[in-house]
PDB file of N, CA, C and O in Angstrom:
ATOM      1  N   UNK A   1       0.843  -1.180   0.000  1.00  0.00           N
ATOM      2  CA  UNK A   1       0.000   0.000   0.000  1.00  0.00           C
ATOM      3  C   UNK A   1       0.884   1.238   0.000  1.00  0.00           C
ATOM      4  O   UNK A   1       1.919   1.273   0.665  1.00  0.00           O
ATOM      5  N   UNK A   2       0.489   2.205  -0.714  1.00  0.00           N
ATOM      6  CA  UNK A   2       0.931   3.227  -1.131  1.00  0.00           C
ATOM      7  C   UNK A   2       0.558   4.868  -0.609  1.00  0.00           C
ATOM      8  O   UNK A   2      -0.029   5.262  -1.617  1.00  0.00           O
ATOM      9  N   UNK A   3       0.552   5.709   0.081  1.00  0.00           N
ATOM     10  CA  UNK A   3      -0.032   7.208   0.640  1.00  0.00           C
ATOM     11  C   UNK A   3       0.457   7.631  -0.580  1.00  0.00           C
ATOM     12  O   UNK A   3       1.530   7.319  -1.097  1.00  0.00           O
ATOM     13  N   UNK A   4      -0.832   8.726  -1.213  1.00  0.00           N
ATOM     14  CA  UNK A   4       0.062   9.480  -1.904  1.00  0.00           C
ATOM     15  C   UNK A   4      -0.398  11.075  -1.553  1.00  0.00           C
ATOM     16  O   UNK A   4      -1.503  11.592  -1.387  1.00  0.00           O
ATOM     17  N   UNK A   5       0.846  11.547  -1.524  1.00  0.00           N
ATOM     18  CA  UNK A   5       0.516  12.806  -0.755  1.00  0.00           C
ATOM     19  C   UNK A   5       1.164  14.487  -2.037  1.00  0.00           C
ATOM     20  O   UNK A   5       2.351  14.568  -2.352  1.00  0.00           O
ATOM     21  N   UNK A   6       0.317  15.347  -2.433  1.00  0.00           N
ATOM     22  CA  UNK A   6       0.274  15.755  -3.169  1.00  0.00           C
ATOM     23  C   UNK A   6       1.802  16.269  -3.975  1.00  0.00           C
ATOM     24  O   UNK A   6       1.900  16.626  -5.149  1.00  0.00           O
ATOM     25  N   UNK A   7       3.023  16.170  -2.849  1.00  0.00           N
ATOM     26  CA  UNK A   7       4.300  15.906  -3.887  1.00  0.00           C
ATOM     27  C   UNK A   7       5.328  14.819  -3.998  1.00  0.00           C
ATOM     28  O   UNK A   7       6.442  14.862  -4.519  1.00  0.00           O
ATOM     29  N   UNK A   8       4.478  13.466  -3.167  1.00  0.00           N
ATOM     30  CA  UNK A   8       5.661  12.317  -3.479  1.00  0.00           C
ATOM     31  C   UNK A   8       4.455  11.359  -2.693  1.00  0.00           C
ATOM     32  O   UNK A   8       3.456  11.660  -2.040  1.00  0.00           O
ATOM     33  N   UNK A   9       5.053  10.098  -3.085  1.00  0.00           N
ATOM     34  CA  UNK A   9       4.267   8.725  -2.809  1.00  0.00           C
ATOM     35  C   UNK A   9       5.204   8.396  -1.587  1.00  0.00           C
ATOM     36  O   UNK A   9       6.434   8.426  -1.538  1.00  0.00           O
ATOM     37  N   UNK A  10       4.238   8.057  -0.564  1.00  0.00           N
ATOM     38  CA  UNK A  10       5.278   6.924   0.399  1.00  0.00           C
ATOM     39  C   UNK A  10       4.629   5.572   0.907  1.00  0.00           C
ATOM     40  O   UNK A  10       3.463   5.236   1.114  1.00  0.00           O
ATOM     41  N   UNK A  11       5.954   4.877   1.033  1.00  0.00           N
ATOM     42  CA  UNK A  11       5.282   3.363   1.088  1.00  0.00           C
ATOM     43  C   UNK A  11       4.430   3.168   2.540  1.00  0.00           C
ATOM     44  O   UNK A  11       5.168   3.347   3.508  1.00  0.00           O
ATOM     45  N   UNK A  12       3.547   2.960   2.763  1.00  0.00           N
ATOM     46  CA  UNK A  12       2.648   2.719   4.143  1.00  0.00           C
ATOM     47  C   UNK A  12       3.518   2.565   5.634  1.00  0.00           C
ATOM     48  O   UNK A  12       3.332   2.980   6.777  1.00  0.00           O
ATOM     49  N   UNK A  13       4.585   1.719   4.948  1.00  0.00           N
ATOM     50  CA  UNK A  13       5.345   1.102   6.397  1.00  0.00           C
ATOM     51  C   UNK A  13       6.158   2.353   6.685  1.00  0.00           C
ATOM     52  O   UNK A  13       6.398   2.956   7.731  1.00  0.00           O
ATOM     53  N   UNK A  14       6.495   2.544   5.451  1.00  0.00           N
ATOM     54  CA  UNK A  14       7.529   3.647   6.003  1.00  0.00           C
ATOM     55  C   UNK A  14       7.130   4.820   6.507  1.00  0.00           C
ATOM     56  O   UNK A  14       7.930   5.665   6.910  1.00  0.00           O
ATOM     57  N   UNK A  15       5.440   5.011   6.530  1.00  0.00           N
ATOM     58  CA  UNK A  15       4.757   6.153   7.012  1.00  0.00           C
ATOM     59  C   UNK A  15       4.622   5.916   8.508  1.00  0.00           C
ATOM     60  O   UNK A  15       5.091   6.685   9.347  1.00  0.00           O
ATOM     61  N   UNK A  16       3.947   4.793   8.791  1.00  0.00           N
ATOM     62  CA  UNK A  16       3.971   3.998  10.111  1.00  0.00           C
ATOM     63  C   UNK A  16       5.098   4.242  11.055  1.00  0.00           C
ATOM     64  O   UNK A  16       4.971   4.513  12.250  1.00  0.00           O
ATOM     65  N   UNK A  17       6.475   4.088  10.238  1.00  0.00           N
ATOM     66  CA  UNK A  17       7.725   3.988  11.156  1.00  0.00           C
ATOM     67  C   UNK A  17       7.858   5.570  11.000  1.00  0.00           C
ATOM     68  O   UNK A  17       8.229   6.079  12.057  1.00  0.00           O
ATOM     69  N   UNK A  18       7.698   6.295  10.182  1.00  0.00           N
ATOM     70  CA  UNK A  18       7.776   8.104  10.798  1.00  0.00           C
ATOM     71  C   UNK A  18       7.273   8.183  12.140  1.00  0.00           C
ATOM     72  O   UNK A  18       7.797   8.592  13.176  1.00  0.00           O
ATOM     73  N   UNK A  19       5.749   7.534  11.812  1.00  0.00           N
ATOM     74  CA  UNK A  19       4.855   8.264  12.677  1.00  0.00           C
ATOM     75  C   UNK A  19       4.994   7.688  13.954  1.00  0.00           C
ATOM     76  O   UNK A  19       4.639   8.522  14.788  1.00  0.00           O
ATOM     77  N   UNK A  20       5.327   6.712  14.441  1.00  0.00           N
ATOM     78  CA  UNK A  20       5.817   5.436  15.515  1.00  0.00           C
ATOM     79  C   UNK A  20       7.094   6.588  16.006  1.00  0.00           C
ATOM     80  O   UNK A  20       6.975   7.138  17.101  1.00  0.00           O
ATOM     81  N   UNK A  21       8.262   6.887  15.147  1.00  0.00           N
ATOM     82  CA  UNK A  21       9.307   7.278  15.904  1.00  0.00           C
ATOM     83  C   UNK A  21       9.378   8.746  16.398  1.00  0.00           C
ATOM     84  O   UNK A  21      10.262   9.108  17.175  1.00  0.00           O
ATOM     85  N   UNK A  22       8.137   9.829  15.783  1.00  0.00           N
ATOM     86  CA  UNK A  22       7.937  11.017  16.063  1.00  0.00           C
ATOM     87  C   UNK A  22       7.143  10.853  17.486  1.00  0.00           C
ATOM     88  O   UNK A  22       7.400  11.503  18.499  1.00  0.00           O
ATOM     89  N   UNK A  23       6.105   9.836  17.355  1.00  0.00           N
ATOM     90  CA  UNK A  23       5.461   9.586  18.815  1.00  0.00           C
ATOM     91  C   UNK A  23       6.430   9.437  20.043  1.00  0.00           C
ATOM     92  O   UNK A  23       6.473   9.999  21.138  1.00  0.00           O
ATOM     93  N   UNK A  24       7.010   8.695  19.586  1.00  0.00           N
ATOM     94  CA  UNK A  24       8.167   8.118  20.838  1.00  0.00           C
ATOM     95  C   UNK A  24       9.193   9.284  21.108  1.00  0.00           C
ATOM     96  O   UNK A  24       9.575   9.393  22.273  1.00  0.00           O
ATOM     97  N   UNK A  25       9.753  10.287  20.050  1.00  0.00           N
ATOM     98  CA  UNK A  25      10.217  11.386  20.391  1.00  0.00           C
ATOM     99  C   UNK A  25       9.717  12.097  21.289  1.00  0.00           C
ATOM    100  O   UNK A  25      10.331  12.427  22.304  1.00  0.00           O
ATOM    101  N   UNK A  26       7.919  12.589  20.882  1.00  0.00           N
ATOM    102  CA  UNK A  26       7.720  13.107  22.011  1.00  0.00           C
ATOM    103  C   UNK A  26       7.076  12.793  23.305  1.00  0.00           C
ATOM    104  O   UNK A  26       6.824  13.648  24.154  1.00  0.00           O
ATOM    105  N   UNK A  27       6.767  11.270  23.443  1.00  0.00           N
ATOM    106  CA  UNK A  27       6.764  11.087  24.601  1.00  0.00           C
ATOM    107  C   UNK A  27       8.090  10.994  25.361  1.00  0.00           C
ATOM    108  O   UNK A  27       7.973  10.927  26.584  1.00  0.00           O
ATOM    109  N   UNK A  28       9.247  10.979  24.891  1.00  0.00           N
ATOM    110  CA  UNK A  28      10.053  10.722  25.701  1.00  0.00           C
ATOM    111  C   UNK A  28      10.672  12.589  26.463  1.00  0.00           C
ATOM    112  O   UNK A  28      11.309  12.862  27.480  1.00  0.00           O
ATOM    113  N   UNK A  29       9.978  13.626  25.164  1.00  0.00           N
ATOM    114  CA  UNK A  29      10.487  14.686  25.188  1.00  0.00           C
ATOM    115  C   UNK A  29       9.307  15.254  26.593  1.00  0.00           C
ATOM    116  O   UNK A  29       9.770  15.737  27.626  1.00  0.00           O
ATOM    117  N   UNK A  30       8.111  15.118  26.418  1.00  0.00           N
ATOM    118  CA  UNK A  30       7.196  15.032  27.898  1.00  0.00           C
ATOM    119  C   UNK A  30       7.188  14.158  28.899  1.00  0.00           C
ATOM    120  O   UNK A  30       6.340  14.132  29.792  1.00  0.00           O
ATOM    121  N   UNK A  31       7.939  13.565  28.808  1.00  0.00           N
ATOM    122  CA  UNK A  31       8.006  12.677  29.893  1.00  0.00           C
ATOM    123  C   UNK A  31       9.295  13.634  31.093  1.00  0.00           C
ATOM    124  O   UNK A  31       9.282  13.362  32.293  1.00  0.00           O
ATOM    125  N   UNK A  32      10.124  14.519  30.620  1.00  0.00           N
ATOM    126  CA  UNK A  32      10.818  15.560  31.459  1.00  0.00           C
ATOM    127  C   UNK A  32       9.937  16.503  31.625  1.00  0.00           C
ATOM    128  O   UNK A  32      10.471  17.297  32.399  1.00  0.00           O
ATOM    129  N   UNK A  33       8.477  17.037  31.240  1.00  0.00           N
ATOM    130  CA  UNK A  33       8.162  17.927  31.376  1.00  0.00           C
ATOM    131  C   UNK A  33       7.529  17.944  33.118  1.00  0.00           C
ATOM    132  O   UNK A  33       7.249  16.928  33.755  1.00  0.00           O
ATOM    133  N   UNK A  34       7.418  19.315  33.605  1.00  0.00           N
ATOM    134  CA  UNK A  34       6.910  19.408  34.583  1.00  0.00           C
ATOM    135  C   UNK A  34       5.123  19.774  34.213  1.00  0.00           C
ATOM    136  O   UNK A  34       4.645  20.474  33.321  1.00  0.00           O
ATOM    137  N   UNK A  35       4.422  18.942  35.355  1.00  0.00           N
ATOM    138  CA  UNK A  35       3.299  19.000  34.718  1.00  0.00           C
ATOM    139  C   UNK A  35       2.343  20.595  34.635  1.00  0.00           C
ATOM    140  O   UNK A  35       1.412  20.690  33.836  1.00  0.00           O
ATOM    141  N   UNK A  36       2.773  21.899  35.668  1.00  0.00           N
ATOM    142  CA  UNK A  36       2.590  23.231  34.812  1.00  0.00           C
ATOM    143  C   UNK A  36       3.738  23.850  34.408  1.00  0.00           C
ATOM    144  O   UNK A  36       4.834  23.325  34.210  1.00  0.00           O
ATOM    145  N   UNK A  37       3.480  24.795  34.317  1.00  0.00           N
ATOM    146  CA  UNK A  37       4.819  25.929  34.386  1.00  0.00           C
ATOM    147  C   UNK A  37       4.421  27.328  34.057  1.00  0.00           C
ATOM    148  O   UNK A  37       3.643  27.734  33.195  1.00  0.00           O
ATOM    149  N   UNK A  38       5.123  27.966  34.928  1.00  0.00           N
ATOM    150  CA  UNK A  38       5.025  29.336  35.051  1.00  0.00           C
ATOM    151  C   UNK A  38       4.341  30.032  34.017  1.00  0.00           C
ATOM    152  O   UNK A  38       4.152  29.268  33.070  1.00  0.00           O
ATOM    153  N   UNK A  39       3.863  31.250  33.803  1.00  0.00           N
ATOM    154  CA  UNK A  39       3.401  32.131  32.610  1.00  0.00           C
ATOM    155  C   UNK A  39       4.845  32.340  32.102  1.00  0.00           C
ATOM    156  O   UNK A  39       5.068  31.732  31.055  1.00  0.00           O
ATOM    157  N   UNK A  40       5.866  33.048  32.588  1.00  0.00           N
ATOM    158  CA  UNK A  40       7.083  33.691  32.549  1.00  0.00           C
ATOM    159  C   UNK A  40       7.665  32.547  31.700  1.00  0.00           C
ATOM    160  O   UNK A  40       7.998  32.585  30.516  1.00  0.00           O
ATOM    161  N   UNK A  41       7.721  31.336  32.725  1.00  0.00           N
ATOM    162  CA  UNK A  41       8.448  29.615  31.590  1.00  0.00           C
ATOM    163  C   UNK A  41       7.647  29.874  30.116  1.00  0.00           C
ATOM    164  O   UNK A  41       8.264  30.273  29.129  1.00  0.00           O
ATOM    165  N   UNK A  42       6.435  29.642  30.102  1.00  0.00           N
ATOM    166  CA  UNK A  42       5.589  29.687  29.491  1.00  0.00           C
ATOM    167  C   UNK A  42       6.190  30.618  27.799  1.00  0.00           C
ATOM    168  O   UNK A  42       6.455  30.265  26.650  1.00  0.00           O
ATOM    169  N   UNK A  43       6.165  31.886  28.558  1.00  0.00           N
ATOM    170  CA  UNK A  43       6.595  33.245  27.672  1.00  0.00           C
ATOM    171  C   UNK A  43       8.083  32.781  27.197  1.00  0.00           C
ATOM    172  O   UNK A  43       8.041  32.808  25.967  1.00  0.00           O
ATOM    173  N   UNK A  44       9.070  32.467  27.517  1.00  0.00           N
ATOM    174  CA  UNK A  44      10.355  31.574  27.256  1.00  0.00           C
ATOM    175  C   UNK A  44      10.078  30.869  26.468  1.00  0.00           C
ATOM    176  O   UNK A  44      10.188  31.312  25.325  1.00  0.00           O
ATOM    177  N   UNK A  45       9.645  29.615  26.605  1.00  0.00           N
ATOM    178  CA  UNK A  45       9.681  28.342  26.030  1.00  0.00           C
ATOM    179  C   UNK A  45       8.956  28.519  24.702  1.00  0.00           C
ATOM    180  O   UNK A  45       9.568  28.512  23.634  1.00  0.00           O
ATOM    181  N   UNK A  46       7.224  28.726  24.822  1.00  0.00           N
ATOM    182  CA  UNK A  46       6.678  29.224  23.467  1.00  0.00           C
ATOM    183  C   UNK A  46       6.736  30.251  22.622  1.00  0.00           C
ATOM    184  O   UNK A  46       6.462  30.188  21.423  1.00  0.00           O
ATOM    185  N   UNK A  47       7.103  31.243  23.237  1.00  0.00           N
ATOM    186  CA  UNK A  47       6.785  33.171  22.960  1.00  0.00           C
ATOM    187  C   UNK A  47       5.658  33.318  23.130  1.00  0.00           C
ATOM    188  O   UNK A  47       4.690  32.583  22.933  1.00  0.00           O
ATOM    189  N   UNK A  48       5.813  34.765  23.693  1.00  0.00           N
ATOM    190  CA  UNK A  48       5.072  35.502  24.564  1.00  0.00           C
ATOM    191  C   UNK A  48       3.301  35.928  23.500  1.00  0.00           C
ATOM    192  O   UNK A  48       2.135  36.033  23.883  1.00  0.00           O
ATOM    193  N   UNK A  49       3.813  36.030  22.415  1.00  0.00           N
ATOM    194  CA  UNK A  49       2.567  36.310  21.731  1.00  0.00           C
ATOM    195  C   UNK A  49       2.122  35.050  21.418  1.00  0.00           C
ATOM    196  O   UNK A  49       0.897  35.131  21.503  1.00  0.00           O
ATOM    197  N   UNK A  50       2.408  33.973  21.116  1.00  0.00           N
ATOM    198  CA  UNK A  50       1.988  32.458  20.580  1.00  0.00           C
ATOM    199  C   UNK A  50       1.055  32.564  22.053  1.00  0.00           C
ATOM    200  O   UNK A  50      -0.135  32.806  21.854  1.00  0.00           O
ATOM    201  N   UNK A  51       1.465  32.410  23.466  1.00  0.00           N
ATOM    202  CA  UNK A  51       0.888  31.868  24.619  1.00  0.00           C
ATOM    203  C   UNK A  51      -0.387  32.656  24.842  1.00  0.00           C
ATOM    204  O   UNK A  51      -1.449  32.165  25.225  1.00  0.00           O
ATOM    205  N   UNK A  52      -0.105  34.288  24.482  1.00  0.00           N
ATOM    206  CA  UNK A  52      -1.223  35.463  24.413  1.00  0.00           C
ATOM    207  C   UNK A  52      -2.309  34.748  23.863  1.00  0.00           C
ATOM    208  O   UNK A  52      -3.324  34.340  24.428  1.00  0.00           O
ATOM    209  N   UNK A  53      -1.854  34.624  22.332  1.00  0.00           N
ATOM    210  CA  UNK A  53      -2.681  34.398  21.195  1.00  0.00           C
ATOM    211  C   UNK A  53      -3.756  32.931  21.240  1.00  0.00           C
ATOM    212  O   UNK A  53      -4.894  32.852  20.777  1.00  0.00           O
ATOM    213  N   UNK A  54      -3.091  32.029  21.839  1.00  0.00           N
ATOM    214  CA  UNK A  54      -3.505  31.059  22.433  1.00  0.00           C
ATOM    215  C   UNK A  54      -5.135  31.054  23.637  1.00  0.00           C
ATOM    216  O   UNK A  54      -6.301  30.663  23.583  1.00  0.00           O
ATOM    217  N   UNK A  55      -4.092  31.849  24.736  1.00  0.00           N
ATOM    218  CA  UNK A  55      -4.849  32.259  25.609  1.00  0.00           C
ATOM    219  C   UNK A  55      -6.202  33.292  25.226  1.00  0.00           C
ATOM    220  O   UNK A  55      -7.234  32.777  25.655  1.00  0.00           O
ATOM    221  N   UNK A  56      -6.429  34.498  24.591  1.00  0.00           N
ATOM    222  CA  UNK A  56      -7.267  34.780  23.868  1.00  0.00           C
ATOM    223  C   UNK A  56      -8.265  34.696  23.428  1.00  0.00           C
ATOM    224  O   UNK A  56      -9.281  35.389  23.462  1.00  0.00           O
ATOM    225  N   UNK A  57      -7.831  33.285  22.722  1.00  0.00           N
ATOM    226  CA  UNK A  57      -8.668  32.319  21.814  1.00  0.00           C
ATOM    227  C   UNK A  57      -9.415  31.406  22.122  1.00  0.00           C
ATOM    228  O   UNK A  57     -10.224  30.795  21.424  1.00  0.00           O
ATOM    229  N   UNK A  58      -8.982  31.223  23.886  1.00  0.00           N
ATOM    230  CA  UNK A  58      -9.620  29.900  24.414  1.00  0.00           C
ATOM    231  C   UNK A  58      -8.870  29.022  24.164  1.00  0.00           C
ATOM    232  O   UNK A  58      -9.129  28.285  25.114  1.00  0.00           O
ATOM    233  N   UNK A  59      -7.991  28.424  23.513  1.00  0.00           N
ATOM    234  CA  UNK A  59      -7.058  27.335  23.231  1.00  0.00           C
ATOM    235  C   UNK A  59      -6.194  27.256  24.699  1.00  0.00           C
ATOM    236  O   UNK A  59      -5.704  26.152  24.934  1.00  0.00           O
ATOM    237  N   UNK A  60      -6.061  27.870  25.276  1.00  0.00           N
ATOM    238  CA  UNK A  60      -5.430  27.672  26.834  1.00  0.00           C
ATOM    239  C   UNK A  60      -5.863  28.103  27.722  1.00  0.00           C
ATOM    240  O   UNK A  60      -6.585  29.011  27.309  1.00  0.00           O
ATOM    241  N   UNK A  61      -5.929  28.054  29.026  1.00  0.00           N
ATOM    242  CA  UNK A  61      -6.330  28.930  30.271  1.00  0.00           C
ATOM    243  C   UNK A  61      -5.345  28.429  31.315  1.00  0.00           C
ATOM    244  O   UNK A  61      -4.993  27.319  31.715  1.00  0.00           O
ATOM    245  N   UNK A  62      -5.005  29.836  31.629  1.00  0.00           N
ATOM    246  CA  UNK A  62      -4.124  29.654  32.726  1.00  0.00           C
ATOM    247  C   UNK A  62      -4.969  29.060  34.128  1.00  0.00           C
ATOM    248  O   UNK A  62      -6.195  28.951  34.080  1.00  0.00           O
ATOM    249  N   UNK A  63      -4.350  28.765  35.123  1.00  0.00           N
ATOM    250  CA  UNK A  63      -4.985  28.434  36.880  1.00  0.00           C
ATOM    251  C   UNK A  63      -4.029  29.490  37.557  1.00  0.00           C
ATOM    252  O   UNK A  63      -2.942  29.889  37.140  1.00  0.00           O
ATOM    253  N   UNK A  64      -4.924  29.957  39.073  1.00  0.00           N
ATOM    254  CA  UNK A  64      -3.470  30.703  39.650  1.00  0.00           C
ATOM    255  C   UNK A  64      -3.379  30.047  40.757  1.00  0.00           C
ATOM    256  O   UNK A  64      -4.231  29.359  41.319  1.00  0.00           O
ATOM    257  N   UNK A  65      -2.223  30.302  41.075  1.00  0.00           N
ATOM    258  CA  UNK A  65      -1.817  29.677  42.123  1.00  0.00           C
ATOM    259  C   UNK A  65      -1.190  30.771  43.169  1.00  0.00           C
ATOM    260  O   UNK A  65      -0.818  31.760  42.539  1.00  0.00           O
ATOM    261  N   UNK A  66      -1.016  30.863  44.242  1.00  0.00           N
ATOM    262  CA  UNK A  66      -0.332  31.767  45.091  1.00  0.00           C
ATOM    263  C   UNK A  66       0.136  32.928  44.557  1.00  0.00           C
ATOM    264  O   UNK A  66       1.366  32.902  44.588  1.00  0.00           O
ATOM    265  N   UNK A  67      -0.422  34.266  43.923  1.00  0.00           N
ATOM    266  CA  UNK A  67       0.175  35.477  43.275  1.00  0.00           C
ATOM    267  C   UNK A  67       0.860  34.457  41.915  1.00  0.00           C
ATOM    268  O   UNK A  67       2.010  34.874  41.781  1.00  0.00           O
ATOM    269  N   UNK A  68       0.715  33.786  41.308  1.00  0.00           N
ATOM    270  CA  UNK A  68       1.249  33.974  39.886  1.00  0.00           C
ATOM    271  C   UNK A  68       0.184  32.596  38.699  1.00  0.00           C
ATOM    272  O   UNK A  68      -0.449  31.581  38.990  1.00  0.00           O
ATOM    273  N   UNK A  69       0.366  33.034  37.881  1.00  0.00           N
ATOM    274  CA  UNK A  69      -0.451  32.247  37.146  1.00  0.00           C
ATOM    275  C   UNK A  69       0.436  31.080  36.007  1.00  0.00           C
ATOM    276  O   UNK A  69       1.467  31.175  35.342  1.00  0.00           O
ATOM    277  N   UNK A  70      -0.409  30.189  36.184  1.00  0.00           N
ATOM    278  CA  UNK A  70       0.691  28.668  35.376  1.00  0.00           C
ATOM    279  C   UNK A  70      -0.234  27.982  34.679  1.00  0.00           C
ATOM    280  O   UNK A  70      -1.429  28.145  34.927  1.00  0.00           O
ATOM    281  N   UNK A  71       0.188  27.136  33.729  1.00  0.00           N
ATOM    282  CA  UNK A  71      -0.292  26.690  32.755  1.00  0.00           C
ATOM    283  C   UNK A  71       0.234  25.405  31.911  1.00  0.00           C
ATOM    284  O   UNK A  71       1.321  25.303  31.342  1.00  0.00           O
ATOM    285  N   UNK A  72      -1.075  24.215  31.992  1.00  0.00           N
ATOM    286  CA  UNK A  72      -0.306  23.004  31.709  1.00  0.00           C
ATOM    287  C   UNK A  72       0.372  22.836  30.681  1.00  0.00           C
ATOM    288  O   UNK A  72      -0.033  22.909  29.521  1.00  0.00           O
ATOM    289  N   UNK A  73       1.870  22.508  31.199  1.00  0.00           N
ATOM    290  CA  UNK A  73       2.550  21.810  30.030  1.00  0.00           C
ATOM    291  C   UNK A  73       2.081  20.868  28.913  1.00  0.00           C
ATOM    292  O   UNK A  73       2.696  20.951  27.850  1.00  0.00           O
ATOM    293  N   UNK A  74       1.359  20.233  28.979  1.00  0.00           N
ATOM    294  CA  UNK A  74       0.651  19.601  28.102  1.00  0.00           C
ATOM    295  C   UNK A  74       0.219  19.769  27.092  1.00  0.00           C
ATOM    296  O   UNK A  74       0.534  19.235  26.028  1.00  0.00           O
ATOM    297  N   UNK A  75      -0.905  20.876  27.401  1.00  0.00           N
ATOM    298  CA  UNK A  75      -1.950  21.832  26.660  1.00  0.00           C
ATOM    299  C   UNK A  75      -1.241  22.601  25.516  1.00  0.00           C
ATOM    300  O   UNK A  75      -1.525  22.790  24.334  1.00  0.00           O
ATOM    301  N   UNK A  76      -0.061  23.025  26.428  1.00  0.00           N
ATOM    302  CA  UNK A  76       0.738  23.880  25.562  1.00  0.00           C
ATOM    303  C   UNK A  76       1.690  23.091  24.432  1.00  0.00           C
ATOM    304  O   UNK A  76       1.845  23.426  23.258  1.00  0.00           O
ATOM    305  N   UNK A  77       2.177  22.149  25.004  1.00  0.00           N
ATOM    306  CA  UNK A  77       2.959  21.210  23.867  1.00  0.00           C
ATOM    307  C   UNK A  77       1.869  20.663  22.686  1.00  0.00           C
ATOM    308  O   UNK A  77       2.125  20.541  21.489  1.00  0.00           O
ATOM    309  N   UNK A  78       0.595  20.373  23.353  1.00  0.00           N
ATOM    310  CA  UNK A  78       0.050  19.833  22.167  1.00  0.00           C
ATOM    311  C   UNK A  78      -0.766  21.478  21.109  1.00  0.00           C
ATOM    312  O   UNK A  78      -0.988  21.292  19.912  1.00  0.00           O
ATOM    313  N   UNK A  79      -0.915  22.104  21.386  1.00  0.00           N
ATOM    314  CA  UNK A  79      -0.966  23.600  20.735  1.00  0.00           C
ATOM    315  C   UNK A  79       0.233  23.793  19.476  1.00  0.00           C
ATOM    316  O   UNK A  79       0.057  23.927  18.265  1.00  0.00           O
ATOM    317  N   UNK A  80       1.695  23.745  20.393  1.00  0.00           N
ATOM    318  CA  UNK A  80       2.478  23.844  19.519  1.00  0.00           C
ATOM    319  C   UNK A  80       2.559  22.704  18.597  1.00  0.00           C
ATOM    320  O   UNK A  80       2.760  23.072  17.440  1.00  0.00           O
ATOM    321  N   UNK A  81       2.481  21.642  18.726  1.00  0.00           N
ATOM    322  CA  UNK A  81       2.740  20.326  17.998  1.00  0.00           C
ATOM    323  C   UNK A  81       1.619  20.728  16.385  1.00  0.00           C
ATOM    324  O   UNK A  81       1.936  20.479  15.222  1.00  0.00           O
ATOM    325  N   UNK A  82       0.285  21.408  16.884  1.00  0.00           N
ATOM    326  CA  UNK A  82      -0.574  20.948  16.296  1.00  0.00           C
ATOM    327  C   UNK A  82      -0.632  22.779  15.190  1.00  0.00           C
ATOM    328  O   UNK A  82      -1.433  23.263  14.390  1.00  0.00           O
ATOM    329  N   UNK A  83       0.371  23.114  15.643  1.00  0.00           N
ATOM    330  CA  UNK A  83       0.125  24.438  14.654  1.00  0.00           C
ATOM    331  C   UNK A  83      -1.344  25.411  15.131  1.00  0.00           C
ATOM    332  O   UNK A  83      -1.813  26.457  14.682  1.00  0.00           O
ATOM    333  N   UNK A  84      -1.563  24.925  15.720  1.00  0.00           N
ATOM    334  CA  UNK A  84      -2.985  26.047  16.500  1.00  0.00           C
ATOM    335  C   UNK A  84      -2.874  27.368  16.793  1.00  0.00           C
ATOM    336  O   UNK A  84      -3.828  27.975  17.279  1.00  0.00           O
TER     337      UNK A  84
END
């Protein structure tokens, strides 16, 4: 079986083993993550307008915690992953 994707054909397995070894990349890349992190981490790690723009939109919501506000790592990795 064959994908064909509008500028090259790829063979099925070999789509499988992309998609198998990108998974495992990033679970292994969340598996260090802490499960929130700061707005400030936040503003670092993604940029400050991506997290805005996000937030905004409803695509994230921060929680607060003791004077500062944080936001799951998760949420945010899968945002960026997904081009949102």
């Amino acid at each position: 079986m064959t994908l064909q994707f509008s500028d090259k054909s790829v063979p099925y397995r070999v789509f499988i083993q992309d998609v198998a070894a990108q998974l495992a990349y990033n679970l292994r890349q969340d598996n260090s993550d802490p499960e929130y992190i700061s707005q400030n981490q936040a503003f670092r790690t993604f940029g400050r307008k991506q997290v805005e723009r996000w937030r905004n939109t409803g695509k994230v919501s921060p929680i607060r915690r003791v004077q500062k506000l944080e936001y799951r790592t998760a949420d945010l990795r899968l945002l960026q992953r997904t081009g949102a």
